[in-house]
Every structure is written in C-alpha cells, then in structure tokens.
C-alpha positions as CSV (number, residue, x, y, z in Angstrom):
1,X,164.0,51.4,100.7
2,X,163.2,55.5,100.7
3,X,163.2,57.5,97.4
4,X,164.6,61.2,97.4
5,X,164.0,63.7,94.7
6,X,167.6,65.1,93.7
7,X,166.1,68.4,92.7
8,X,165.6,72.3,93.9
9,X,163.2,72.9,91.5
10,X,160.2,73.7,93.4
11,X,157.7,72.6,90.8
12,X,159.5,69.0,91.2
13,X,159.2,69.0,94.6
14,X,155.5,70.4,94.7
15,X,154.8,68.1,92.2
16,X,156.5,64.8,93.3
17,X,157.3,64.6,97.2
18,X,153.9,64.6,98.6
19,X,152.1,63.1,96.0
20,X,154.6,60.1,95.9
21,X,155.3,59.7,99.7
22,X,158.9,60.6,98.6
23,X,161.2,60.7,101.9
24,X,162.9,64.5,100.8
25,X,165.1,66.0,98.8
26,X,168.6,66.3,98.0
27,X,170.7,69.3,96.5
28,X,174.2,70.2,95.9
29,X,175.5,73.8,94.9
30,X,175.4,72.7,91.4
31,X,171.8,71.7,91.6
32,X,170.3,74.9,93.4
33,X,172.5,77.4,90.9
34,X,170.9,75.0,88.0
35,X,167.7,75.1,89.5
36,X,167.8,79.2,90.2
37,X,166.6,77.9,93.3
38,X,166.9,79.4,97.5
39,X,167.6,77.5,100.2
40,X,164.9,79.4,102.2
41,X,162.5,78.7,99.6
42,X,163.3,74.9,99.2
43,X,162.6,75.1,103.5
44,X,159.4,76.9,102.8
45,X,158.2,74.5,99.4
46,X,159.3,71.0,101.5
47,X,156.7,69.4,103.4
48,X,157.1,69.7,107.1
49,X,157.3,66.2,107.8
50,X,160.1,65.7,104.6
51,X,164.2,65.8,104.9
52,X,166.1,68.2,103.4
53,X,170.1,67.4,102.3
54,X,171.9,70.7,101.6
55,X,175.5,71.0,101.2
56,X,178.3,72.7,102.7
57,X,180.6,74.6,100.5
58,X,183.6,75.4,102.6
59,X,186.3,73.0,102.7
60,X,188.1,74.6,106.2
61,X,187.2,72.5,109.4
62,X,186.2,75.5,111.0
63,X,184.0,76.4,108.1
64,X,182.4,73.5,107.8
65,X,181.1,73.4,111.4
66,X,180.2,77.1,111.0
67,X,178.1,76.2,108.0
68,X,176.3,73.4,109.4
69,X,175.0,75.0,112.3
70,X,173.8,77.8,110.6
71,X,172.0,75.4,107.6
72,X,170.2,73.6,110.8
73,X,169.3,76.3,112.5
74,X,167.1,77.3,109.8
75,X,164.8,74.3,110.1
76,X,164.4,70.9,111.8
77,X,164.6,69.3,108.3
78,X,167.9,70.1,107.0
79,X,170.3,67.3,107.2
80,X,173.9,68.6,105.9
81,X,176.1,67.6,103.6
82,X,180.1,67.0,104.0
83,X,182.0,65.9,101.3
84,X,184.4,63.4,102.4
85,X,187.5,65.4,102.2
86,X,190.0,65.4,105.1
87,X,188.2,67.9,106.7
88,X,185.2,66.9,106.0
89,X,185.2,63.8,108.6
90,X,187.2,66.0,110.4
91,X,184.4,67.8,110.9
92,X,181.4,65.1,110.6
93,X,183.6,63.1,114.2
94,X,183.0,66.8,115.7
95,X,179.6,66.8,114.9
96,X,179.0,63.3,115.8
97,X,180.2,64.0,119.1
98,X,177.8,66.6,119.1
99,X,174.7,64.6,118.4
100,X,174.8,65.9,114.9
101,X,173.7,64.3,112.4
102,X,175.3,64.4,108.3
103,X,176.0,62.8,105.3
104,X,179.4,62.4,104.0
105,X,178.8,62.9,99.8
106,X,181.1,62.6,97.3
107,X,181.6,58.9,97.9
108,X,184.0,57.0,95.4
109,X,185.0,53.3,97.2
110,X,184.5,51.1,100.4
111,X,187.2,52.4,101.7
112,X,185.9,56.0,102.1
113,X,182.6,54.9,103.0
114,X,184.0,52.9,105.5
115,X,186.3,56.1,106.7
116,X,182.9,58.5,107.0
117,X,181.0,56.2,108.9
118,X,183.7,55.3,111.3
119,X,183.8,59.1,111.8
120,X,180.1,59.2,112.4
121,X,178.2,60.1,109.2
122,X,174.8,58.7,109.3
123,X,174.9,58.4,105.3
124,X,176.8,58.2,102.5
125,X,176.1,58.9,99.4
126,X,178.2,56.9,96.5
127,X,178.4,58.5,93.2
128,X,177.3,55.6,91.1
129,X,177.5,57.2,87.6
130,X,180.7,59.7,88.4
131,X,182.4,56.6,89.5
132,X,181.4,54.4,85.8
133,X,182.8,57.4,84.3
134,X,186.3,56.2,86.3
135,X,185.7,52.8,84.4
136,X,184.6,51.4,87.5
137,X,181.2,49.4,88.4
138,X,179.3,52.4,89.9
139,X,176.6,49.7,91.0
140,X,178.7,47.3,92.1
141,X,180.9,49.7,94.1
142,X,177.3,51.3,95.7
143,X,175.9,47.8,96.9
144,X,179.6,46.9,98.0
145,X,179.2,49.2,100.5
146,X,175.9,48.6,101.4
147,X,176.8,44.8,102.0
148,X,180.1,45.9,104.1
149,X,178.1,47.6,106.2
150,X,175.2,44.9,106.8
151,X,178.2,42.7,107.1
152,X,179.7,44.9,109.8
153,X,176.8,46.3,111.7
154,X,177.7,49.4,110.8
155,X,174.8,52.0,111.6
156,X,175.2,54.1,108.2
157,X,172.6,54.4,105.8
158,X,174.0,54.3,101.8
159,X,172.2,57.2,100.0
160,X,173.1,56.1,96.4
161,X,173.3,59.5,94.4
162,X,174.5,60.5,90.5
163,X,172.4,58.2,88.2
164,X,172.5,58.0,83.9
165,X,169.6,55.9,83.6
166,X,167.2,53.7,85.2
167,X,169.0,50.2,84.8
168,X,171.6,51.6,87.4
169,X,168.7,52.7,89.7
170,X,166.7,49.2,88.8
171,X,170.3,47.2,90.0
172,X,170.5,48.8,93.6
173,X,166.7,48.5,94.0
174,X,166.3,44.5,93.2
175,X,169.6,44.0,95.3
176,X,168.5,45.9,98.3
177,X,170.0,49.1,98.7
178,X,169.0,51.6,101.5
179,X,168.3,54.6,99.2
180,X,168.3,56.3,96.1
181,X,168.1,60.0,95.2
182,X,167.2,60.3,91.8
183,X,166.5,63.6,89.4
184,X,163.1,64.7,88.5
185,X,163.8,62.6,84.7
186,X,164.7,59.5,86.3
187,X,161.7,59.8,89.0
188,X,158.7,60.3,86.4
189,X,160.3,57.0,84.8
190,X,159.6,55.0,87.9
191,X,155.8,56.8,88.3
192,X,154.8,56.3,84.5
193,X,155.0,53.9,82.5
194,X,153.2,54.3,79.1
195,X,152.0,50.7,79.0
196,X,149.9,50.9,81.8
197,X,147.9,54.2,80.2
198,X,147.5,52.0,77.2
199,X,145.7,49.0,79.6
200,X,143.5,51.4,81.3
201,X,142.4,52.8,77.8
202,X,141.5,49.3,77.0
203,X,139.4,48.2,80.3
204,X,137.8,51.9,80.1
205,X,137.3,51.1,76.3
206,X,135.6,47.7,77.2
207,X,133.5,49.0,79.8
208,X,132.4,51.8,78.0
209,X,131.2,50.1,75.0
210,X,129.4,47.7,77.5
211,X,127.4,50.0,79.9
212,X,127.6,53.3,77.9
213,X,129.6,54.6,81.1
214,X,133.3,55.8,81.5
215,X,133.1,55.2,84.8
216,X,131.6,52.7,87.5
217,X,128.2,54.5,88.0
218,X,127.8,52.9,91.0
C-alpha cells in the first residue's frame, strides 16, 4: 500500500517524505491556509520524484477545467483534486477523455465512488472520519469501496483521507486498502513507537556494560 503525508507544512514534508519513502503529499484549501503554506513552495519543497494532490476550488465546469490545467502546468507532479459534485465528474469525464488524470475527493458512499470512477477519476479519496461523524462506519464504508472495485475490475485507486486516530488507519491497513493519507500527528505514530527506544536502551545498556563500548567497534 503507499503512504501520503496530508500536510503543506514544509518542515513535514522536508522532514517525513524522503526520509520515509512516503509516495507525496496531499492538501486541501483548508490545509495550505492552516499551514500558511504556497502552492509554489510546496512544488519547490516536494521531491522531484514525489506526487503532489492539490485541489480545485471552483465548483463551475468551466472553472474546474481552467484550474486544473493551470495547477499542472506548473509541474509534472501535481495531480488535482475534484470534489465529487455534479460538476466535478462533469469535469473529471472531460479530463479523462483528455488523458488527464484526477482524484475525485470528498467521497461519502459506494455509490459516489462508483459514479467518479465510472467518469474516470483515477482515485478517490473517502472521508473516513467525516463520514463516522454521519454515524456511519467510516472504515467500513472506505474498504467497501475498495472491495467493489477489486470485485469489479474497476481501475481506481481508493486514497482513504480524514483520519481521528490510528485504529481507523490500522483497520484499512490489515484489510488491504490501496492508500492512506495521513497528517503529520498520525504519521510520527506509525514511525515511533516509544517501546522500541526503550529495547534499544537495553541491548545498548547490555553491550555497553559488557565491552565498555556504545557501539560495535568493529
């Protein structure tokens, strides 16, 4: 499965993408005005060989393919992000007929996941924690999806996005799910994990008080 950093702060992404062979970064509006971030800088700070999602935010058909031709015209990298409005597919069949590839965000059921693939998204991205807050299994809605379209042969990858915690990250990752885009909280809980510091300090310990060395000294 590929990991992307939800995130347009550029520390993050310094920090995380490379380090981690993390497959890019996603934003939103909401993220880069909570970030104080640039979409030229995020081009500039992303590794050349990385993706990078950024979003639309007109909701007019015309607008839509206006903005998305502009975003990838500024690098190779960008892949754009529709919401799955009426327009939006609209616009994402246009572009697929263009050779265009996008991701159709703002996910809430099968059904619409189903509707943005058959108009040629190459992703979705289900909102698993926005669709809990509905009372509905954002999980179980997620991997729904993900099996319909295994099920179907349908050639649409499911970006799961908008995550509480890392149980509803842990669920899609043990049940097979293409991809996750996590925030820079939720990612240093899947690179750390405190009780693995505390068994290093204890071989080094051993070592140490064995050969008088902290490390190999080969």
């Amino acid at each position: 499965m590929d990991f992307y950093l939800d995130s347009a702060d550029y520390g993050k992404i310094t920090e995380y993408v490379e380090a981690y062979n993390i497959k890019g970064v996603t934003s939103n509006p909401t993220i880069i005005v909570k970030d104080k971030a640039d979409i030229m800088k995020l081009i500039e700070v992303i590794p050349k060989d990385k993706e990078l999602f950024v979003q639309v935010i007109s909701d007019e058909l015309e607008g839509i393919i206006e903005e998305t031709k502009k975003l990838m015209s500024l690098s190779e990298n960008i892949i754009v992000k529709i919401p799955a409005t009426p327009n939006g597919l609209k616009a994402i069949k246009i572009l697929k007929e263009q050779n265009i590839k996008t991701l159709a965000t703002g996910i809430y059921s099968v059904e619409q996941a189903l509707m943005a693939a058959n108009c040629g998204a190459a992703y979705v991205a289900p909102y698993v924690n926005r669709i809990c807050d509905l009372e509905i299994d954002g999980v179980k809605a997620a991997l729904e999806i993900q099996k319909t379209f295994k099920q179907q042969n349908i050639d649409c990858k499911v970006l799961a996005a908008s995550f509480k915690n890392m149980m509803q990250v842990k669920e899609l990752m043990i049940n097979g799910i293409d991809a996750v885009t996590i925030s820079a909280d939720l990612m240093e809980k899947l690179i750390y994990n405190k009780n693995t510091e505390y068994a290093v300090k204890d071989f080094v310990s051993a070592w140490k008080d064995y050969t008088g060395n902290d490390t190999l000294d080969l």
